[in-house]
C-alpha positions in Angstrom: 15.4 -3.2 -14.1 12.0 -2.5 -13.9 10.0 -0.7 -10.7 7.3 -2.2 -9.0 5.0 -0.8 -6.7 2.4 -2.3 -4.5 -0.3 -0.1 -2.9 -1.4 -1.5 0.3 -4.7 0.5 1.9 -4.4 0.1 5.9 -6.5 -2.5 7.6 -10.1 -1.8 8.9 -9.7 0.7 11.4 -11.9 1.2 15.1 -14.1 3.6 15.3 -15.0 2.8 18.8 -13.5 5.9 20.1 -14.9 8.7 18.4 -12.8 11.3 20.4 -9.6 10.0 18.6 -8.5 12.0 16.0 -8.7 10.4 12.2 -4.8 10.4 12.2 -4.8 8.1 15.7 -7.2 5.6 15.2 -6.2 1.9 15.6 -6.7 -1.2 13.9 -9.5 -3.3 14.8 -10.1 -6.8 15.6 -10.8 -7.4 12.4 -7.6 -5.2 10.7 -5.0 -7.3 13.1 -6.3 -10.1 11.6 -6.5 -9.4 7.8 -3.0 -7.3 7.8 -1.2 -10.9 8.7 -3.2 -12.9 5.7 -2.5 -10.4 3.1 1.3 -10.5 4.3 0.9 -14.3 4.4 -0.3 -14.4 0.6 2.3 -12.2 -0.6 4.9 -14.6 0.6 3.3 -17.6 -1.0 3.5 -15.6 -4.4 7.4 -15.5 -3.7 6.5 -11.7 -3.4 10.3 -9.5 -2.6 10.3 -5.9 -2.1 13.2 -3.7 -1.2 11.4 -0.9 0.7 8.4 -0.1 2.8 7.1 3.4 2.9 4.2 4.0 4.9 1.6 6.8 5.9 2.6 7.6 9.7 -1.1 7.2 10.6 -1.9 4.7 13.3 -3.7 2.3 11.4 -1.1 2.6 8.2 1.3 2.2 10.2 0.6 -1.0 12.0 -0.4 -2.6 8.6 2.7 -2.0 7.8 4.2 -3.5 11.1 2.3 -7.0 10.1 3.8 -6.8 6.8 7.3 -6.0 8.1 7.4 -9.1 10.9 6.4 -11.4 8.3 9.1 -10.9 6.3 11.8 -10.4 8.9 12.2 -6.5 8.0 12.6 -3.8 10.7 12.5 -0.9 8.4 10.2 1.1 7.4 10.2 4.8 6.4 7.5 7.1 7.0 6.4 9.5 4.7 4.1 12.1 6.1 2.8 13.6 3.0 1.0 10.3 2.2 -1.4 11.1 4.5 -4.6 12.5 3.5 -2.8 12.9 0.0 -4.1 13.1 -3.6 -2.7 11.5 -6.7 -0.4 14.7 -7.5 1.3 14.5 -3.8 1.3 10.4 -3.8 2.8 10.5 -7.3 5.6 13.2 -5.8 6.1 10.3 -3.4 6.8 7.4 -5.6 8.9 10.0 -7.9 11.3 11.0 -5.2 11.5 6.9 -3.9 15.2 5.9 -4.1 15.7 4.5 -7.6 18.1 1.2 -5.7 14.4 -0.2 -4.7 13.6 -1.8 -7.4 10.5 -3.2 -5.5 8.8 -0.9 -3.2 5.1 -1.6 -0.8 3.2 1.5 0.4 0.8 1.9 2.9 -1.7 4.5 3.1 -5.4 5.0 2.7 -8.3 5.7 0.0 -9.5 7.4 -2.2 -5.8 8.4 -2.9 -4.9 4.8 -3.2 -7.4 3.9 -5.4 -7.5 6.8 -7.7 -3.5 6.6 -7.9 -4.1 2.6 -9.1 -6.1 3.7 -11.8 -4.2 7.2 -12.8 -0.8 5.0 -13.2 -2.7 2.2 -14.8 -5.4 0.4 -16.5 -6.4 -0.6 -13.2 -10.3 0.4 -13.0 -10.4 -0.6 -9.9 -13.9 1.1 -7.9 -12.1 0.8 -4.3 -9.3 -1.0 -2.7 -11.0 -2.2 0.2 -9.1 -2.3 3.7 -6.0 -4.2 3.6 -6.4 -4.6 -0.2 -3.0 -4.8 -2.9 -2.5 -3.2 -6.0 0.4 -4.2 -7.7 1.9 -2.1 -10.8 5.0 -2.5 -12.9 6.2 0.6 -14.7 9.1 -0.4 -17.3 11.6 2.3 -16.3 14.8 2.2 -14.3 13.8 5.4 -12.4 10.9 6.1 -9.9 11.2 9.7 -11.6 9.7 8.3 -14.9 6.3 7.4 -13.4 3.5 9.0 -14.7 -0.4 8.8 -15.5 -1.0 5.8 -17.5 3.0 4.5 -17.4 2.0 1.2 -15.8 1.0 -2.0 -15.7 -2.0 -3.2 -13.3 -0.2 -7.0 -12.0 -2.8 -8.1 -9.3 -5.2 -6.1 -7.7 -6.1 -8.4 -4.0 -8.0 -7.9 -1.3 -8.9 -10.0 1.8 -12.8 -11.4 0.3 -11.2 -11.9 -2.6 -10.9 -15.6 -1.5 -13.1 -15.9 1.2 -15.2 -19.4 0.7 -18.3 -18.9 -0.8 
């Protein structure tokens, strides 16, 4: 069975309180709102995942609690070392994921996210905006296969993406 994994970058986050610290600011209006849509999207794809891992980040994390009500899921495992990570400690991440998941969304921020997209794939992609997907497929049975260049760039979303014109 092939893996999948979706990259999800966190919602746009407040910055009306610039005493929090980076790892404790919250969603803003705007974030609440897109987090939802995205979610909603996915589900009208026929989108199914078997595991969320998220950043434990405030604003990673509440994305990920959007994503997790609309699909009815409770769980979601936090992986601290996706925080302020690189591409070498995100890909140590998706390595060590649990090989049952064949389908696996992750939430966490840029410029890892994006620069991961494009080191797994032939993404090119500049930046994932806020609340923006990147899915992959990587044809291997094991999360311990993925590597630079392995995958497959599936969609690559983002909220303007269908914004009226």
């Amino acid at each position: 069975m092939a893996k999948q994994l979706l990259l999800v970058r966190h919602g746009k986050s407040d910055w009306g309180n610039l005493d929090l610290k980076d790892f404790d600011r919250p969603l803003n209006k705007r974030g609440k709102e897109n987090a939802p849509e995205m979610a909603e999207r996915l589900i009208k794809k026929g989108f199914k995942f078997d595991l969320i891992v998220s950043s434990p980040a405030k604003r990673a994390k509440s994305t990920a609690k959007f994503f997790a009500e609309a699909y009815h899921v409770d769980d979601i495992q936090y992986e601290e070392s996706i925080y302020e990570a690189n591409t070498n400690a995100l890909l140590k991440v998706v390595n060590g994921l649990d090989d049952s998941a064949d389908t696996v969304i992750m939430f966490g921020h840029n410029p890892g996210f994006t620069d991961l997209a494009n080191e797994l794939s032939d993404a090119d992609i500049y930046n994932i905006p806020t609340a923006g997907m990147v899915l992959m497929s990587f044809p291997f049975d094991s999360w311990k296969m993925v590597s630079k260049g392995t995958g497959d760039l599936v969609f690559f979303d983002y909220p303007k993406n269908s914004d009226e014109i």
